[in-house]
PLY file of the C-alpha trace (Angstrom):
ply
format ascii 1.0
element vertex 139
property float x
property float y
property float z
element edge 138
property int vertex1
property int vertex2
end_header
0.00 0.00 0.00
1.62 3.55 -1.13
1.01 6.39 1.30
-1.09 9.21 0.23
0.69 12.29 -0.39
-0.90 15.62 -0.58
1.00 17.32 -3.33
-1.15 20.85 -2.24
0.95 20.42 1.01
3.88 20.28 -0.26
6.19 23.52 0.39
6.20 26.44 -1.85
3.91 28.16 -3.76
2.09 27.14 -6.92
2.14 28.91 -10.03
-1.29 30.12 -9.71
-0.40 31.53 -6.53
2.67 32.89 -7.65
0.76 34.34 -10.54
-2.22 35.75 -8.20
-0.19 37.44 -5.37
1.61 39.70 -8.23
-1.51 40.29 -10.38
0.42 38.05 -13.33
-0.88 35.49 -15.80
0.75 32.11 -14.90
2.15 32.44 -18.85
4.33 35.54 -17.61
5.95 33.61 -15.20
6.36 30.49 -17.47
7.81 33.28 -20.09
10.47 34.10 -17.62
11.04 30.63 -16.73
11.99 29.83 -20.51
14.05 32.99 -20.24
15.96 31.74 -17.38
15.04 34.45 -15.07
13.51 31.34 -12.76
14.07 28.25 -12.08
11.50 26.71 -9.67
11.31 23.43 -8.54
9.53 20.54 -10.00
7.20 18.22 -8.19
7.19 14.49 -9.25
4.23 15.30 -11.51
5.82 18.02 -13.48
4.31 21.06 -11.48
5.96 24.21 -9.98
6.84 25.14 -6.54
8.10 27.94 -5.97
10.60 29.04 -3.36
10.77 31.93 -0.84
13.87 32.94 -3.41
11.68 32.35 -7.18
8.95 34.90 -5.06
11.99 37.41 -4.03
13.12 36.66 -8.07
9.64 37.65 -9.44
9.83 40.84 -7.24
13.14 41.87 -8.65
11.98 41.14 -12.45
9.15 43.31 -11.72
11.18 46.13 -10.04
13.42 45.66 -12.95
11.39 45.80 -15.95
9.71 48.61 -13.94
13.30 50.41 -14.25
14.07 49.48 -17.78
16.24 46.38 -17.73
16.18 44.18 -20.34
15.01 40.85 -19.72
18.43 39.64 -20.62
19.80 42.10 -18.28
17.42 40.66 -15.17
18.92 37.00 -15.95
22.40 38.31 -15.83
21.48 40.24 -12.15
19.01 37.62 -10.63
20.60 34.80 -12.26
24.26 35.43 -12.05
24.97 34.99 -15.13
27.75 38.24 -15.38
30.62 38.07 -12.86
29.92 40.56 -10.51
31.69 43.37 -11.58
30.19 43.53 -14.86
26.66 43.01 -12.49
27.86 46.11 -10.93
28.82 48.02 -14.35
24.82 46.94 -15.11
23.49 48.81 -11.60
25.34 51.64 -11.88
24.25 52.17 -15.77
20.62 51.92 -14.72
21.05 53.85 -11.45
22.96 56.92 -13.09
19.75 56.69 -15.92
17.26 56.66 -12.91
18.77 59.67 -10.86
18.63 61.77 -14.15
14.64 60.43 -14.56
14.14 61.82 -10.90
15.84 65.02 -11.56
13.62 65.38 -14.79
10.50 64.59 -13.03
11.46 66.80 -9.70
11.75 69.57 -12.15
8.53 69.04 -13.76
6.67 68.70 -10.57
6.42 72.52 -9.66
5.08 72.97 -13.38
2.65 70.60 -12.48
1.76 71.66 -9.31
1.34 74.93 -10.53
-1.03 73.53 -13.66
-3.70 72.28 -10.99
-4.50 75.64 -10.36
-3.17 77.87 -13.21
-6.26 80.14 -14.54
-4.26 80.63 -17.80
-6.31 78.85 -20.57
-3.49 76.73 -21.52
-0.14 76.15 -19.88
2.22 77.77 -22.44
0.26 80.82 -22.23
0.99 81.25 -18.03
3.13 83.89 -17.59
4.48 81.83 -14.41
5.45 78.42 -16.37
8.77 80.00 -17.69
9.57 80.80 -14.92
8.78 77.16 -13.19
10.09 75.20 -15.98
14.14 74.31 -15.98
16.38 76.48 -18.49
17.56 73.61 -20.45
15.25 70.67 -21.67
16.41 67.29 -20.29
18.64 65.50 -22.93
0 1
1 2
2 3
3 4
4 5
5 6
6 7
7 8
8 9
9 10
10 11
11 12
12 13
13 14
14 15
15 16
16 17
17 18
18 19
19 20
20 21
21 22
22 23
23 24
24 25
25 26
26 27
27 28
28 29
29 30
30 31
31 32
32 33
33 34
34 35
35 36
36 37
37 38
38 39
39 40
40 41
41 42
42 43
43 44
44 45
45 46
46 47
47 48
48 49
49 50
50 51
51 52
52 53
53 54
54 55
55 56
56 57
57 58
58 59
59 60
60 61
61 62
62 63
63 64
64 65
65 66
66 67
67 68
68 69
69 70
70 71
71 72
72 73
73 74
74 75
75 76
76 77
77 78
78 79
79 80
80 81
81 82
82 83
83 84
84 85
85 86
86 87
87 88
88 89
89 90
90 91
91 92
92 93
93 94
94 95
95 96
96 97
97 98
98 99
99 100
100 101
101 102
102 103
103 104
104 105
105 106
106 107
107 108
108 109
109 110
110 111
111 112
112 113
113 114
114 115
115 116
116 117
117 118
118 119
119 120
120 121
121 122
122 123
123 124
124 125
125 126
126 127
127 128
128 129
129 130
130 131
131 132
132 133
133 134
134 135
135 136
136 137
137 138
């Protein structure tokens, strides 16, 4: 007589749960999966588990696509696939292109803060904008 295992027990989290708790379809995270941005574990019968780690993974991909990285770019950060000081060469790139998104959006903001209540009947025709807006245009 075999013992009945509960495969639902089992530790880690399914796809569809995976999928669910980030607002994904379970083909995004079989996408990445083929891309080699995950790698989660495989019950006897084929399906997914995923680890504490493929969850802290997804977050990252997310966070990272959010920033612009490439999906190739994600598997060489969450996967390791770049010694790390080429990894690092990859951060600093992206970080150097966020800070200058931040500095063009802080200088925006008093434009738009401004717009909310401007009574001019379009924006270029406030006398205050030129005034709020930066003297060069980002690059």
């Amino acid at each position: 007589m075999h013992p009945h295992v509960d495969l639902r027990s089992t530790t880690g989290l399914s796809i569809g749960e995976v999928a669910d708790r980030f607002g994904l379809g379970a083909h995004v995270l079989r996408h990445w999966e083929d891309q080699g941005l995950l790698t989660p574990d495989r019950l006897p019968n084929g399906r997914r588990r995923y680890t504490p780690r493929d969850v802290l993974a997804v977050r990252l991909v997310l966070l990272g696509r959010a920033l612009g990285f490439s999906l190739p770019q994600l598997r060489a950060l969450v996967c390791g696939t770049l010694d790390r000081n080429a990894q690092r060469a990859v951060i600093a790139g992206h970080r150097a292109a966020l800070e200058r998104r931040i500095a063009d959006m802080q200088a925006l903001l008093p434009v738009l803060t401004h717009g909310v209540t401007c009574t001019a009947d379009t924006i270029p025709d406030c006398p205050e904008v030129a005034a709020l807006l930066p003297a060069t245009p980002p690059p």
